[in-house]
C-alpha positions as CSV (number, residue, x, y, z in Angstrom):
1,X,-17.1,46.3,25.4
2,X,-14.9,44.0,26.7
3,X,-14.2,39.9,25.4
4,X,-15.8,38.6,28.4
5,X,-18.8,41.0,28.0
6,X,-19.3,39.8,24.9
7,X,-18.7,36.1,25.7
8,X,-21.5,36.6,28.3
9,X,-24.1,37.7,25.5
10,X,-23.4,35.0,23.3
11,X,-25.8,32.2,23.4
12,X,-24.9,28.4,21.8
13,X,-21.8,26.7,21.4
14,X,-18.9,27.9,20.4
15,X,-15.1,27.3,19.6
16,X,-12.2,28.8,19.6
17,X,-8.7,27.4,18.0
18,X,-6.2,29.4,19.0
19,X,-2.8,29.1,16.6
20,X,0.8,30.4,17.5
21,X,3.8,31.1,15.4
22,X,5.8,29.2,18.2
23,X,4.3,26.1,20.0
24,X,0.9,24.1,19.8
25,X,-2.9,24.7,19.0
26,X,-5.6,25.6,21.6
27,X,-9.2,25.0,21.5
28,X,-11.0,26.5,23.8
29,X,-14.8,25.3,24.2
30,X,-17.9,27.8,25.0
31,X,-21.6,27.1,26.1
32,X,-23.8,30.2,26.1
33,X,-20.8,32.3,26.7
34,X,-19.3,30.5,29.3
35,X,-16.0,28.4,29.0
36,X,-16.0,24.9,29.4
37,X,-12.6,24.2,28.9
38,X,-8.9,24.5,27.2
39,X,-7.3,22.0,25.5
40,X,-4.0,21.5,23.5
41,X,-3.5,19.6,20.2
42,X,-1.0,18.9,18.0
43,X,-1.6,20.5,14.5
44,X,-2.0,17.4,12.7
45,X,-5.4,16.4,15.3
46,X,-6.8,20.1,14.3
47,X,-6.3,19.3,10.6
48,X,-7.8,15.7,10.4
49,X,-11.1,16.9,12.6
50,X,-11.2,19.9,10.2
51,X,-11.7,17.8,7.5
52,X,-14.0,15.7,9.2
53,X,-16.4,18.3,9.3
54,X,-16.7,18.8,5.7
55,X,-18.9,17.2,3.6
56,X,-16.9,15.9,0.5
57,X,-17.0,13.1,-2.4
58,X,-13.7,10.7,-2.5
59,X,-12.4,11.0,-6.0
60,X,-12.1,7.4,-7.5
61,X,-9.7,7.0,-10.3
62,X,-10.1,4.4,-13.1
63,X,-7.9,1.1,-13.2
64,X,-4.7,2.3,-14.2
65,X,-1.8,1.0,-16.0
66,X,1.2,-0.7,-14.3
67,X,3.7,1.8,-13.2
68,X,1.2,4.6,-13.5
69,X,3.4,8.1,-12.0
70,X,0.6,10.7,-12.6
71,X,-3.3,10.7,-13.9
72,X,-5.6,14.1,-13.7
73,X,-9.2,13.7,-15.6
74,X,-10.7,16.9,-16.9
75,X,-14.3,17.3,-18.3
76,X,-13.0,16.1,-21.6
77,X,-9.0,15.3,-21.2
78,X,-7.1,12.6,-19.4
79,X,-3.5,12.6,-18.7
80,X,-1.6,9.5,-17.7
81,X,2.2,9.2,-17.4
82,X,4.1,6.2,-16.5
83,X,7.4,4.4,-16.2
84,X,9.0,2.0,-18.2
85,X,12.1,0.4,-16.0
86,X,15.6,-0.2,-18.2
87,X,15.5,-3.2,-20.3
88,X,17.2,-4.2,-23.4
89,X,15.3,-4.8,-26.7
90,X,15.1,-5.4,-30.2
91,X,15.0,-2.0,-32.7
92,X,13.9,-2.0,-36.0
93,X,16.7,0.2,-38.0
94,X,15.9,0.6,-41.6
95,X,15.9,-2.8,-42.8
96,X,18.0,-4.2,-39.7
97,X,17.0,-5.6,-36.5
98,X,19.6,-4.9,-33.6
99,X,19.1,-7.8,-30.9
100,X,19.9,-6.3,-27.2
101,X,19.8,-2.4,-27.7
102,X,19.8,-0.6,-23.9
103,X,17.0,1.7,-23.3
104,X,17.1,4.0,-20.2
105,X,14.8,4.2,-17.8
106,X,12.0,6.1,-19.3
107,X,8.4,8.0,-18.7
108,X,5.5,7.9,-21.3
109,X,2.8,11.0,-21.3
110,X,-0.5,10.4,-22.8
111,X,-3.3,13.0,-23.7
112,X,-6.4,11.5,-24.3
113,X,-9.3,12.8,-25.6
114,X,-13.3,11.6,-24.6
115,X,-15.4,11.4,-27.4
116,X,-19.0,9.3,-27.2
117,X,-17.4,6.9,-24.2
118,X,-14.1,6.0,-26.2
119,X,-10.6,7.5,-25.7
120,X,-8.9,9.1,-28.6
121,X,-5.0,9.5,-28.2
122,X,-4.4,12.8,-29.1
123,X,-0.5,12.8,-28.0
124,X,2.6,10.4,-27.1
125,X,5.1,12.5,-25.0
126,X,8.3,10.4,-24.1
127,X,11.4,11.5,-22.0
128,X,14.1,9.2,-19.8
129,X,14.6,9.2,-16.5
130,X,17.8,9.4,-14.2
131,X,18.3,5.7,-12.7
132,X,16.8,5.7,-9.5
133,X,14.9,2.7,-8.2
134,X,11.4,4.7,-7.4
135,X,11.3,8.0,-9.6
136,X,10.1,11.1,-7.7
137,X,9.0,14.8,-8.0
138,X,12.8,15.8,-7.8
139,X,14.2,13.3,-10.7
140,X,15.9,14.5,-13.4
141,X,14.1,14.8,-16.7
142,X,16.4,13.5,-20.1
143,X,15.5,13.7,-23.7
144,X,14.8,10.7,-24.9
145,X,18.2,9.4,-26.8
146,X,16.7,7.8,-30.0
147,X,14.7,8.8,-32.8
148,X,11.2,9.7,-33.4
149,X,10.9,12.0,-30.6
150,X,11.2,15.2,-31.2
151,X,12.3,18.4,-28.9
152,X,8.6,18.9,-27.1
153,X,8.9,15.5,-26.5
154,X,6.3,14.7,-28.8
155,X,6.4,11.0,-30.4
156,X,6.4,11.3,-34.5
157,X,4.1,8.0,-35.6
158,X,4.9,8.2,-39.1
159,X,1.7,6.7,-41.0
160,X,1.0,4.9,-38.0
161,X,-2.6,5.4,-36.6
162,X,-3.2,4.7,-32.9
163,X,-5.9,2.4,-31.5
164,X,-9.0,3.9,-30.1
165,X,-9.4,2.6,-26.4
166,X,-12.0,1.9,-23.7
167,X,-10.3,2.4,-20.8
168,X,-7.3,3.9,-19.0
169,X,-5.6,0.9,-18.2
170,X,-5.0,0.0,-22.2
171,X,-2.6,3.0,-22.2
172,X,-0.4,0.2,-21.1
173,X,0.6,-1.5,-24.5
174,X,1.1,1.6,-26.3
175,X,4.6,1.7,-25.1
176,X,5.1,-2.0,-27.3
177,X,3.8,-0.3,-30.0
178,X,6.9,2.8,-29.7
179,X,9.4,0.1,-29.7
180,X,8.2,-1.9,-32.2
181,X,8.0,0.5,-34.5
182,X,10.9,1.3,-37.2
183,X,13.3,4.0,-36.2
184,X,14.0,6.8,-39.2
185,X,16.7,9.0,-38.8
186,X,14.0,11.9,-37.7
187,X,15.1,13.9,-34.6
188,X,18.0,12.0,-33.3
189,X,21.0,14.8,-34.3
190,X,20.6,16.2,-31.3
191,X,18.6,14.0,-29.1
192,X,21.6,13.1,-27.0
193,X,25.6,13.7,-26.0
194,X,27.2,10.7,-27.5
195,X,28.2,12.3,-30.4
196,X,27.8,9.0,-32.5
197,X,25.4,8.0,-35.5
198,X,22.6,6.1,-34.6
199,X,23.6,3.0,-35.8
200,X,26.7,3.1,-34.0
201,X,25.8,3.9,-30.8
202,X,22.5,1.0,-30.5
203,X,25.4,-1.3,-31.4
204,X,28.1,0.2,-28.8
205,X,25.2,-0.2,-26.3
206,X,24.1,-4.0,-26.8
207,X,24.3,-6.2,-24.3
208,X,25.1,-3.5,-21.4
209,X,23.0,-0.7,-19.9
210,X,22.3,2.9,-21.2
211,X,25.5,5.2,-20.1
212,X,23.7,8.0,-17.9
213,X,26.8,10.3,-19.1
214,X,24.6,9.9,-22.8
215,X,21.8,11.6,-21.9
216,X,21.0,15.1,-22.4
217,X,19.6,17.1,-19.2
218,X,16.0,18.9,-20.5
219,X,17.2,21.2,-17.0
220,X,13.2,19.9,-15.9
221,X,12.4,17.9,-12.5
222,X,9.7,15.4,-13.2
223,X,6.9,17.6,-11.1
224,X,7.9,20.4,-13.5
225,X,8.1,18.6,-17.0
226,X,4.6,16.9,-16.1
227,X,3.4,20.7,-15.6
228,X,5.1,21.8,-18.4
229,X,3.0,19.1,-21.1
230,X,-0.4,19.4,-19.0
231,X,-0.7,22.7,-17.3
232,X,-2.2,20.7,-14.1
233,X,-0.5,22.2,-11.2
């Protein structure tokens, strides 16, 4: 039987999106078999009244915290990452304090557990970024060039017991509580390319920024390294 016999049969309305490998969608328009019409659309119309069509929920995120890169909310997990821009700061060495250290610019991971309507922080990851006004999917990935971190990027705490929290958006002074805290010896031989002792480089780096020549490349863009700590694309 031929398409127009067919057509002829049918009875309702119909329509018909015709796509090509070179040049713009049809839709085509039937009553009762009969054609009512051709039209040509760009792909971008077909899409958005596509979508129109479906019945859907908008996901809402909670408040998040400043600078927040990524969030994904599972039945029971949360993952938040965010930037911290370069500043210089104060670091606890031993029994020293070293006024003006340079930190890099640098991306905190949290995973957070639900448990009876309170978030428990489960883990700290920390890396630093290349230095590029607004981090993307592309930027480059650095291990973080200190101590305490070790090579899954995991923050050691010590004896130090994080807060539980009520919402999201308190992730945002956990990052005070990394630099605050005092820096051991743990994990720094090979955290970076410098070469030097700790104590030597925070004091070669006072005053100035973070040399980007330092760091050392995890070979990860950030899409891939936030993949890599939550599995979520």
């Amino acid at each position: 039987m031929s398409t127009a016999a067919q057509l002829e049969k049918e009875t309702g309305s119909k329509m018909v999106i015709v796509i090509r490998d070179h040049g713009l969608p049809t839709i085509e328009e039937f009553h009762n078999g009969v054609s009512l019409g051709e039209g040509v659309y760009t792909h971008e119309a077909v899409v958005s009244a596509l979508f129109q069509s479906l019945d859907y929920s908008a996901i809402m995120t909670p408040i998040l915290p400043r600078n927040t890169l990524f969030y994904s909310e599972g039945p029971s997990k949360r993952y938040v990452f965010l930037e911290v821009p370069p500043q210089n700061r104060k670091v606890f060495y031993h029994d020293a304090e070293i006024e003006d250290v340079a930190f890099p610019r640098m991306v905190f991971g949290f995973e957070c557990m639900v448990q009876e309507n309170k978030l428990t922080i489960t883990k700290v990851y920390v890396a630093a970024l290349e230095d590029q006004i607004i981090p993307n999917e592309e930027s480059k990935v650095f291990f973080y060039p200190y101590t305490n971190v070790d090579s899954t990027f995991t923050v050691c705490w010590g004896s130090q017991k994080l807060p539980l929290i009520d919402r999201v958006s308190q992730l945002g002074t956990i990052p005070e509580l990394f630099f605050n805290s005092p820096n051991s010896d743990c994990y720094y031989s090979s955290s970076n390319l410098s070469k030097k002792p700790f104590r030597a480089l925070v004091e070669e780096v006072k005053g100035g920024t973070f040399p980007e020549n330092y760091l050392k490349d995890t070979g990860l863009k950030l899409q891939e390294w936030i993949h890599k700590l939550t599995g979520s694309f």
